[in-house]
Each structure stands twice: as structure tokens, then as C-alpha cells.
LUMNU-406250 format. One line per 5 residues: number of its first residue (from 1); their letters; for each residue x, y, z of C-alpha. Coordinates in steps of 0.25 Angstrom, whole numbers, plus 5000, padded with zeros to 4 digits. Layout:
% LUMNU-406250
NUM = a = X Y Z ~ ...
//
This chain:
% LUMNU-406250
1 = xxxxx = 5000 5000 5000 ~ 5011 5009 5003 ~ 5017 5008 4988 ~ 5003 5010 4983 ~ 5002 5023 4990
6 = xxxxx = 5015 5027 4987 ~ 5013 5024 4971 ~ 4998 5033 4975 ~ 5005 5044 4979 ~ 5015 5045 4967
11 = xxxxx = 5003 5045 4959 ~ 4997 5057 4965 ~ 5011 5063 4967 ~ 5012 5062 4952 ~ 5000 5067 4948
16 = xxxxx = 5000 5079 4957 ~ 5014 5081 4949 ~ 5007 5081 4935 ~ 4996 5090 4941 ~ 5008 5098 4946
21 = xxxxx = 5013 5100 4931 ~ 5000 5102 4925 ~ 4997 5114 4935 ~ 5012 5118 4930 ~ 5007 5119 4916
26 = xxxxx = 4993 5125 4920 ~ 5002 5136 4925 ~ 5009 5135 4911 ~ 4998 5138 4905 ~ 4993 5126 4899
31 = xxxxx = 4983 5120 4903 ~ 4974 5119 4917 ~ 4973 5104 4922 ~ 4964 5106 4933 ~ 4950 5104 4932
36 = xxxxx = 4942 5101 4917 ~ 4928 5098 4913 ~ 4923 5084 4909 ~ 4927 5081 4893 ~ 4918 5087 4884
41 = xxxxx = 4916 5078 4871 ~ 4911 5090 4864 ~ 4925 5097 4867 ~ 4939 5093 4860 ~ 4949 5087 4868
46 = xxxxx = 4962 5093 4867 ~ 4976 5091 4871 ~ 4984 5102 4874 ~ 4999 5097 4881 ~ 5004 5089 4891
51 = xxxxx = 5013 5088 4900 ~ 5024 5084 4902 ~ 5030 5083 4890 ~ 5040 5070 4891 ~ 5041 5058 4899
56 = xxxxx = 5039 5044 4900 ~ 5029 5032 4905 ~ 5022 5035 4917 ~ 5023 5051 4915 ~ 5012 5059 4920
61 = xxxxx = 5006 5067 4911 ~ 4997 5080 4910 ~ 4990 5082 4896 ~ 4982 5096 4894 ~ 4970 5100 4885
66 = xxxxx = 4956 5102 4884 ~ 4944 5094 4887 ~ 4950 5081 4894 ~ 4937 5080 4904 ~ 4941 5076 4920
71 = xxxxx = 4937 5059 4916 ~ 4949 5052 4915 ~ 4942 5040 4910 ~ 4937 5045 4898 ~ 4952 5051 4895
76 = xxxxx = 4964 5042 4888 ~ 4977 5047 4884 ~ 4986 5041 4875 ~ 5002 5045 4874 ~ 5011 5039 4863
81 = xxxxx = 4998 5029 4862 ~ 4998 5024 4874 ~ 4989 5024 4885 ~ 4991 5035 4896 ~ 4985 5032 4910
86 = xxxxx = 4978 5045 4914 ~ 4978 5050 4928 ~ 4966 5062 4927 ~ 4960 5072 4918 ~ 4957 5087 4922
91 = xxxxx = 4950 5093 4909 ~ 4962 5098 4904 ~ 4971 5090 4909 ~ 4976 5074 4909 ~ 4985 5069 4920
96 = xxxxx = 4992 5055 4914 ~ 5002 5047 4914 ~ 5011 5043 4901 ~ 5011 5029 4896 ~ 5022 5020 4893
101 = xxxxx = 5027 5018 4881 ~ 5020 5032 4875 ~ 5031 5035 4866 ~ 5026 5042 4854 ~ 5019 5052 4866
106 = xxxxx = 5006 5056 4858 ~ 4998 5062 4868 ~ 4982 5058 4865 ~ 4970 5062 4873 ~ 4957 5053 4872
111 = xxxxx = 4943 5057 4877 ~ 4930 5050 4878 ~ 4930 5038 4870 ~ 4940 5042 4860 ~ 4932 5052 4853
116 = xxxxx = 4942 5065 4860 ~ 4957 5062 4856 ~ 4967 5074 4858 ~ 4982 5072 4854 ~ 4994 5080 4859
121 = xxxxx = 5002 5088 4850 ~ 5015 5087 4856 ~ 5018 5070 4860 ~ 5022 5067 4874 ~ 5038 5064 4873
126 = xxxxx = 5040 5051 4880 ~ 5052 5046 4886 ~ 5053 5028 4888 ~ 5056 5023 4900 ~ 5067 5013 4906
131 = xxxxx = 5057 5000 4908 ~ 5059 4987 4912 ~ 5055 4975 4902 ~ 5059 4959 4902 ~ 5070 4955 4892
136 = xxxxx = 5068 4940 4893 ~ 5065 4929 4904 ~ 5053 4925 4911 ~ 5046 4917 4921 ~ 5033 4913 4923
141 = xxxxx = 5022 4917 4935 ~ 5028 4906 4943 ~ 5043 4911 4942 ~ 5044 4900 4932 ~ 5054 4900 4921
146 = xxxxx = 5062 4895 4911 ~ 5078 4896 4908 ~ 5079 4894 4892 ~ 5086 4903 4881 ~ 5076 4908 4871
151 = xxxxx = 5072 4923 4867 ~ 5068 4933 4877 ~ 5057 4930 4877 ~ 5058 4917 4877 ~ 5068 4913 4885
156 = xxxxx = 5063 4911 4899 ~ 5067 4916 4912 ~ 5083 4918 4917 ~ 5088 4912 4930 ~ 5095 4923 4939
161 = xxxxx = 5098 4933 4926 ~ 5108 4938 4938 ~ 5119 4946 4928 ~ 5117 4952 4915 ~ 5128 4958 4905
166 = xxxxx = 5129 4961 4891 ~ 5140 4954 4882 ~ 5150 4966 4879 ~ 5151 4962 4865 ~ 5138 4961 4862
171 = xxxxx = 5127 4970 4869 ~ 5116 4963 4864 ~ 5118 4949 4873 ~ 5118 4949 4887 ~ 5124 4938 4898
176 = xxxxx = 5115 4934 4907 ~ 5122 4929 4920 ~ 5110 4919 4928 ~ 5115 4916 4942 ~ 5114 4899 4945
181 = xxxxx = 5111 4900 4929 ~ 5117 4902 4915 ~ 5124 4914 4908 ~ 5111 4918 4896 ~ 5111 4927 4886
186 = xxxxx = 5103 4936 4881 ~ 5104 4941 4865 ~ 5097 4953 4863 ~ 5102 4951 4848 ~ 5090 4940 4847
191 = xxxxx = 5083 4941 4861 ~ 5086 4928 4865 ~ 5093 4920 4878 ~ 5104 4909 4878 ~ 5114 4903 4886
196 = xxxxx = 5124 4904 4881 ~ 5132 4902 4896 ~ 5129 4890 4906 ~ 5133 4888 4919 ~ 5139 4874 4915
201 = xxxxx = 5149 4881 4905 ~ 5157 4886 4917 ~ 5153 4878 4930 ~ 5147 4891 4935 ~ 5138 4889 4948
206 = xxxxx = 5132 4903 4948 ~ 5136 4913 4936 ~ 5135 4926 4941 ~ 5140 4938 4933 ~ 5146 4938 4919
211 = xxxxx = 5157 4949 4915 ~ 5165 4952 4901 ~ 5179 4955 4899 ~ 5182 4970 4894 ~ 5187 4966 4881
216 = xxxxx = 5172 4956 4878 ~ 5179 4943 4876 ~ 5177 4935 4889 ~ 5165 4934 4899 ~ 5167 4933 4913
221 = xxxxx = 5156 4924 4923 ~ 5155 4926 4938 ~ 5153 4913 4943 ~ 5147 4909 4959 ~ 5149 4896 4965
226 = xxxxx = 5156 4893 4979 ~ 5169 4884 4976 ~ 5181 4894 4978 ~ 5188 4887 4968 ~ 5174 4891 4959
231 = xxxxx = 5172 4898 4946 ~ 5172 4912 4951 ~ 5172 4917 4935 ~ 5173 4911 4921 ~ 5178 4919 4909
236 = xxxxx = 5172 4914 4895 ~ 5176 4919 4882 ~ 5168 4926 4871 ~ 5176 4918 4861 ~ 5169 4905 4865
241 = xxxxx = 5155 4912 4867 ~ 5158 4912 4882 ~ 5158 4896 4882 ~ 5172 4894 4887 ~ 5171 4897 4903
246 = xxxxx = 5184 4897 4912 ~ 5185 4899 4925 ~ 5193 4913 4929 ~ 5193 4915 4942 ~ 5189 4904 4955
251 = xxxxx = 5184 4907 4967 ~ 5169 4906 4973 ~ 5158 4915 4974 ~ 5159 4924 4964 ~ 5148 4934 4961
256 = xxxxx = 5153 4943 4951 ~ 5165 4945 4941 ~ 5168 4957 4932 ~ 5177 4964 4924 ~ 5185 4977 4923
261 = xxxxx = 5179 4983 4911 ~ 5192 4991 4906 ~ 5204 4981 4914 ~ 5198 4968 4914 ~ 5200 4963 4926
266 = xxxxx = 5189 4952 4932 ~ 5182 4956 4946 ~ 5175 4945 4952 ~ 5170 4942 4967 ~ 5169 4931 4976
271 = xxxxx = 5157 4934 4989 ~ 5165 4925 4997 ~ 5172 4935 5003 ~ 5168 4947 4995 ~ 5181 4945 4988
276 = xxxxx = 5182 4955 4974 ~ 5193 4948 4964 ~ 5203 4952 4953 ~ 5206 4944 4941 ~ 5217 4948 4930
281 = xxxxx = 5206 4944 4918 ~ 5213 4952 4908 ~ 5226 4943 4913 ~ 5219 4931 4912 ~ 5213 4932 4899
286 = xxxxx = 5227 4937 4893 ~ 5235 4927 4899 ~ 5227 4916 4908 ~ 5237 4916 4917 ~ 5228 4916 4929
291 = xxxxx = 5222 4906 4937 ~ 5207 4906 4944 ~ 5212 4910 4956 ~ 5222 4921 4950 ~ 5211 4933 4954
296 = xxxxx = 5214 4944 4968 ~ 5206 4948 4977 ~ 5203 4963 4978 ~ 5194 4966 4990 ~ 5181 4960 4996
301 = xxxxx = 5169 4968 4999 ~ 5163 4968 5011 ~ 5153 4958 5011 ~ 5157 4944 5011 ~ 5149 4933 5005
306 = xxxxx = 5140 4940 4997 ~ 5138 4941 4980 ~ 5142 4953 4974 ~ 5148 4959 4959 ~ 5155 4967 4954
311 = xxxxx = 5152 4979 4943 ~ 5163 4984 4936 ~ 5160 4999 4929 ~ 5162 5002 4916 ~ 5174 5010 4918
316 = xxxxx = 5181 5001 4927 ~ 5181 5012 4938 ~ 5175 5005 4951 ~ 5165 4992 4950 ~ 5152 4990 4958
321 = xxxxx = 5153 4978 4966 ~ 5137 4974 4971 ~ 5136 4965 4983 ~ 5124 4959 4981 ~ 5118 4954 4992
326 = xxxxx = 5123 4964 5003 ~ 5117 4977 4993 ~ 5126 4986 4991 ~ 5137 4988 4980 ~ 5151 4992 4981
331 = xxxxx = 5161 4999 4972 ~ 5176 4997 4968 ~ 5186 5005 4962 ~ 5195 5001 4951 ~ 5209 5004 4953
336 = xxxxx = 5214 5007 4939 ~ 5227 5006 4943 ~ 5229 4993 4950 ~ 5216 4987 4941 ~ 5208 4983 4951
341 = xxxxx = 5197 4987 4962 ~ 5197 4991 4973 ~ 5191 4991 4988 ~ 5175 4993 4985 ~ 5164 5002 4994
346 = xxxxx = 5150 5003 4994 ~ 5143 5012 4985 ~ 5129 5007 4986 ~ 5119 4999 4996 ~ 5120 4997 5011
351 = xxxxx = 5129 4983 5013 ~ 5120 4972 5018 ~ 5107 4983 5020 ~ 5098 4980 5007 ~ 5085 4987 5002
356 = xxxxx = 5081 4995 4992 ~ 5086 5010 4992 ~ 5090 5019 4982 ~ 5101 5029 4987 ~ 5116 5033 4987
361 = xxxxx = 5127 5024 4993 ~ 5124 5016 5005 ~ 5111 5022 5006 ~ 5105 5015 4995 ~ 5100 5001 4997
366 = xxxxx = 5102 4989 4988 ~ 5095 4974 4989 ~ 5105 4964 4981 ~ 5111 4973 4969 ~ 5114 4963 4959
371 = xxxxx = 5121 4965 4944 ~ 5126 4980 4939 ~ 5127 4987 4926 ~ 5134 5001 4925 ~ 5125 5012 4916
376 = xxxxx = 5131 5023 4911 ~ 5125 5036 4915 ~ 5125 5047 4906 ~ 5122 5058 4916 ~ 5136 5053 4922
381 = xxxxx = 5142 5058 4909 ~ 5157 5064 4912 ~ 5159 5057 4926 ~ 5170 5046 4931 ~ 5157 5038 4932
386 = xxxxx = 5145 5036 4922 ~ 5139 5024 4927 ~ 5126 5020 4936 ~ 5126 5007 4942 ~ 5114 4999 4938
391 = xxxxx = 5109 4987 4946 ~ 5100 4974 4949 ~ 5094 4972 4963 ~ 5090 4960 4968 ~ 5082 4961 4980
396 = xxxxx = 5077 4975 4976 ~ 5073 4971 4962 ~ 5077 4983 4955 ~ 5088 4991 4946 ~ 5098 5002 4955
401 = xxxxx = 5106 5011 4950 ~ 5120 5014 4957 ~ 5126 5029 4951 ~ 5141 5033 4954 ~ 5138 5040 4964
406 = xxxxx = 5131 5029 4972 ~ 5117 5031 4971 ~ 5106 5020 4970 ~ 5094 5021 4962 ~ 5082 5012 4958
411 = xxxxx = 5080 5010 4943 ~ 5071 4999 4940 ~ 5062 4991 4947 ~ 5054 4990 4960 ~ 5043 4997 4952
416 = xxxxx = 5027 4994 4951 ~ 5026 4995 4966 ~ 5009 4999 4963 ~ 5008 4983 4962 ~ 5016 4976 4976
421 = xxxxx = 5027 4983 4984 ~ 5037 4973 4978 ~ 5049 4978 4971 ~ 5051 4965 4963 ~ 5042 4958 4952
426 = xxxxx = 5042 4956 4939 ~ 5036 4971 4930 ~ 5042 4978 4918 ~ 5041 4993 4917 ~ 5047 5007 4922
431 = xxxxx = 5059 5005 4928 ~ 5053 5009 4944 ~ 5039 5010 4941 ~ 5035 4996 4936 ~ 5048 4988 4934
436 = xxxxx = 5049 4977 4943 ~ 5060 4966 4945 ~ 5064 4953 4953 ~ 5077 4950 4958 ~ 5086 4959 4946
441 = xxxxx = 5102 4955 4945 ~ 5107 4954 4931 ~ 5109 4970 4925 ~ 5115 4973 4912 ~ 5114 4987 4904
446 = xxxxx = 5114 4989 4891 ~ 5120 5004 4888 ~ 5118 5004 4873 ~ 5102 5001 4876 ~ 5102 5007 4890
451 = xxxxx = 5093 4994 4892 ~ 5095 4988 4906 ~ 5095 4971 4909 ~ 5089 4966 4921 ~ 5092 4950 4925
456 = xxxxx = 5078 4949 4933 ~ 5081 4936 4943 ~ 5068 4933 4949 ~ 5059 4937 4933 ~ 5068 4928 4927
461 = xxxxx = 5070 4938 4918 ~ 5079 4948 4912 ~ 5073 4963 4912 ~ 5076 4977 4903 ~ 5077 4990 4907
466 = xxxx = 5074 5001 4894 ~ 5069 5011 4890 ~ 5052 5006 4886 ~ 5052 5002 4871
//
């Protein structure tokens, strides 16, 4: 009942805002909203201007003219044909609010039973959203699915789609990582999934991120099982199709590897002891003159025994390590001089205190941050640092946003909170307002696109975040 209320009183805020801005125009000169005679069949209806002039779904709108009555049931309006939903009608005036997908923006006024139509001269200028849609995968009403390679749309639902990254060389396929599963693949050349990667090629146990080496030629797979002497990461070659798995590194427990993106060198963990490696990659694939073992260890991080990764930025300045279960995230600085990180600190989330709170710093609260992606900023244009931090959340089902300067945001999800108080569920739609999801961990971005992909755990699925088409 609260959120009810709360989502009332937005309502009535907003319409006291739009009668705010017609009183505004009034004083403009335009036209008096207040007040108005019923419709009068025997009068022209007329459409005079509107207000404002731009915007997107769920705009509130005022349109001015002449002889709209003060019965909003006999009163339709269409923008850009689509069907706008009407909030009241004061004779000169229609309160309303802008429709998705209105994007030609024709305004058009209907009285009566069609016989009164009134049409804008100038068109409404809309501007699409960011929404959220389904890609492929599904299950059934009873959680049921099933794991097979097909189109999209037929390809049934994904086990764990826990990482997600795009092949370097070739932006239109993108790795799926699916933890206690496969490596998939979606082709966005043909819309359709294979496998091209099983956990039997490389005696994997629990596959948990998938990396590539600057220079395109080799991938890198994070691998989590318990044996010390274990397959902590695997290198396969792009010149066998990535069918020829070696084992790089041993040790147990690894939850993440990544790669310098200008150096080369291999970061990967163990939540043992919270222990951060360095491997000499660029060494090893040049000379293979290391052995398994042949890696250092840096630091560990504060926490001992729990999962975490590691985010490496695109200009190679400092990584974003995410402890995943203890809800915070740390940062580490690159040592250009020495090629390596250094001691990490926190720049987000409160260690061990989870919930869901947007802020700066230690004051922001995180529920199981999962897989990153950096974005570049274009308002950030000119600074040492022209990257947010985007990322999944488990338990708060939702996207954040980490900017330089340490502040959390929302950016998609927990939305429709008119239909139950829960932040999770399954709803495509506006990013906050509608969009719902379960259990999100695999991100990867697209930069040529701006298109986001979300691996949605509990749908089964994986999710895209675009601008509406």
C-alpha cells in the first residue's frame, strides 16, 4: 500500500506540474486552460499548440485550442498514431500523456465519434528511449526450460549466463560464460546459438570469466574447482577455433582472470586467501618458458574466502576489483613503471553491509555486484578518466553505475512497482519504470551500437538495453 500511495502521489505531483506550465503559457498568452464549456458538435474543434515541444514515452503533455468539452471519454488523441492516455480536459485544454513508440509525432484530436478530427500544424518531436527487450532464452511458467543451440528465438533458455564478452575481432559474436555449464555463443550475423565451448574440452569444473589477449589471437578461461594443483586458467588459440585448451596457470579457486589491455600481463585470483596473481603472459606465449605454478602473488584483499573479479580499464590506469558477495568494490592502481598493480582500496559499497542505496563512496550500498563493463562518457571528454563503471546485481536485481569520482546510480530495473513491492521478476520496458530482472550477472556493451547485454540468471535469458526501435 505504501508504494501505491507513493506512485498516487507522483501522479498528482505530475499533474500539478503540467497545470503549472500551462498557467505559464496562460501568462504567455496562449491559451486559458481553466475551465471550458461541454463540446459543441455544431462548433469546430480546433487545435491550437502544445506543450511542450519535445520529449519521450510517458511525457506529460498540454494541448490548447478550442471547443474540447470537459468529458474526457468522448476525447482521443493520437500522437505519431499512437494512442495517447488522457489525464483531463478543461475546454481549452487536454492534459495527456505521450505514448511509446510516437515517432513521426502528429498530433491528432478526436471528438465525439470520429465525426470532429483536429490536427497539429507543427509535430510533436519525440525522442526513443533506452528500453529493456529479451534477446533469446526462455522458460516456461513453471521455471522450466531447455539448453539447446538453435535461433533466438528458438534456442531455449541459458544455464547461469553468469559472464558475457564480445569476440574482439569480430563484434558481431558474443561468448557466453555459464557457470557449472558450457561456453555459448551468440551470432548476431545469423541470430542464432551454438556451443562452440564445453566444459569437457578443458576439464573445467566451474567456468567463470572468459578474457582475450590485446593482440586477438588467444582466449583466456577462468576456471573454479577446489584441487590446489586445479586448473585456475586455460589459454586456447584463435587458430584452432579455440578447440586447443592448455592449462596456464594451477592453483584452486579461481574467480576471475583478466588482461592488461596495453601490457599483456594475466591477472587472476584465488578466494582462498583473497590472493591477486601476476602472470608474465606475454613471456609465455613468446617463449613457453613458464610452468603452471611460474605466477606471483601481489596483495590479497581484505576478505578471505569469498569470490571476487577483476575489471581492468581500457586505458590500463587502475582495475575495479568486485567482491561479490561481501558488496563492495575496490580499485587498484597500475604501476607503469614496475607493470603491475598495486595495493587496492575501496571506492564503493560498505564491506559486509548489503542493501540497495545509491550514493558516493562508502555510503552507497551494493547487494552482490557481479560482472562490469567500462562505458565511455562523452561528457567526461578531455579528462584523465572518461569511463563509468557499469554493473549487474544479484540480489538487488538491477544495473548500477560507478562514475570516477565514486558515485553510485540505478540504471535499469526494479521498475513496475504499481504491480507488487518486488524488485525482481521478469518485464520489458523503460529502464526504471517498467523494466524488471532476476538475479542479473553477465554484462557486456556494445560501443558502436550503445546497445547493452544483460545474462538474466533466474529468466534464463539474456536481456537488451537500446534505444526503442
Amino acid at each position: 500500500m505504501k508504494r501505491s500511495g507513493s506512485l498516487l502521489f507522483k501522479w498528482l505531483f505530475g499533474l500539478l506540474a503540467v497545470m503549472a506550465m500551462a498557467l505559464a503559457c496562460k501568462k504567455k498568452g496562449i491559451v486559458d486552460p481553466t475551465g471550458g464549456a461541454p463540446y459543441n458538435p455544431a462548433e469546430e474543434v480546433v487545435v491550437k499548440d502544445f506543450f511542450p515541444k519535445t520529449g519521450g514515452s510517458g511525457q506529460q503533455l498540454v494541448i490548447y485550442g478550442e471547443n474540447f468539452g470537459n468529458d474526457k471519454s468522448i476525447v482521443s488523441v493520437k500522437i505519431g498514431g499512437k494512442d495517447a492516455t488522457i489525464i483531463n480536459v478543461h475546454g481549452d485544454a487536454i492534459y495527456c500523456i505521450v505514448p511509446d513508440k510516437a515517432y513521426t509525432g502528429e498530433i491528432q484530436v478526436t471528438l465525439g465519434a470520429g465525426q470532429e478530427v483536429a490536427v497539429a500544424k507543427e509535430t510533436f518531436n519525440y525522442q526513443k528511449r533506452m528500453v529493456v527487450t529479451t534477446l533469446a532464452g526462455k522458460k516456461d511458467q513453471r521455471g522450466n526450460y531447455d539448453i539447446k543451440d538453435g535461433t533466438f528465438s528458438d534456442c531455449g533458455g541459458f544455464l547461469n549466463p553468469s559472464w558475457l564478452v564480445f569476440d574482439p575481432k569480430d563484434p558481431n559474436l558474443l561468448y557466453m560464460g555459464q557457470d557449472g555449464g558450457d561456453i555459448r555463443l551468440l551470432n548476431f550475423n545469423n541470430k542464432t546459438v551454438t556451443t562452440p565451448i564445453t566444459r569437457g574440452m578443458g576439464g573445467w569444473e566451474r567456468i567463470r570469466t572468459i578474457a582475450f589477449t590485446p593482440d586477438q589471437n588467444y582466449m583466456i578461461i577462468a576456471n573454479d574447482q577446489g584441487d590446489v594443483n586445479g586448473k585456475s586458467t586455460s589459454i586456447l588459440s584463435r587458430a584452432t577455433g579455440f578447440k586447443d585448451p592448455q592449462v596456464l596457470t594451477s592453483y584452486k579457486q579461481c574467480n576471475g582472470a583478466s588482461i592488461h589491455p596495453v601490457n599483456g600481463e594475466l591477472y587472476f585470483n584465488s578466494y582462498e586467501k583473497g590472493q591477486f596473481y601476476r602472470f608474465d603472459l606475454n613471456r609465455y606465449i613468446a617463449n613457453h618458458d613458464l610452468g603452471i605454478k611460474d605466477y606471483q602473488e601481489l596483495f590479497k584483499i581484505q576478505d578471505n574466502n569469498w569470490e571476487f573479479n577483476i575489471n581492468i580499464a581500457p586505458t590500463g590506469d587502475y582495475a575495479y576489483i568486485i567482491v561479490i558477495n561481501q558488496q563492495y568494490i575496490l580499485r587498484t592502481d597500475y604501476d607503469w613503471s614496475n607493470k603491475t598493480f598495486t595495493q587496492p582500496y575501496v571506492v564503493c559499497g560498505q564491506p559486509r553491509s548489503a542493501g540497495w542505496v545509491d550514493g558516493v563512496g562508502t555510503t552507497a550500498r551494493l547487494s552482490n555486484p557481479y560482472q562490469g563493463v567500462f562505458v565511455r562518457n562523452p561528457d567526461y571528454a578531455g579528462k584523465k578518466d572518461e569511463y563509468d563503471f557499469y554493473f549487474t546485481e544479484q540480489n538487488n536485481h538491477d544495473i548500477r553505475i560507478l562514475t570516477p569520482q565514486g558515485k553510485v546510480t540505478t540504471f535499469a530495473g526494479r521498475g513496475s512497482s504499481s504491480i507488487n513491492p518486488d524488485p525482481f521478476g521478469y518485464i520489458d520496458g523503460g529502464l526504471r519504470t517498467e523494466a524488471r530482472f532476476d538475479r542479473p550477472e553477465g554484462l557486456a556493451y556494445d560501443s558502436v551500437n550503445h546497445v547493452f547485454y544483460v545474462g538474466d540468471w533466474m529468466n534464463r535469458c539474456v536481456r537488451k538495453i537500446s534505444l526503442e526501435n
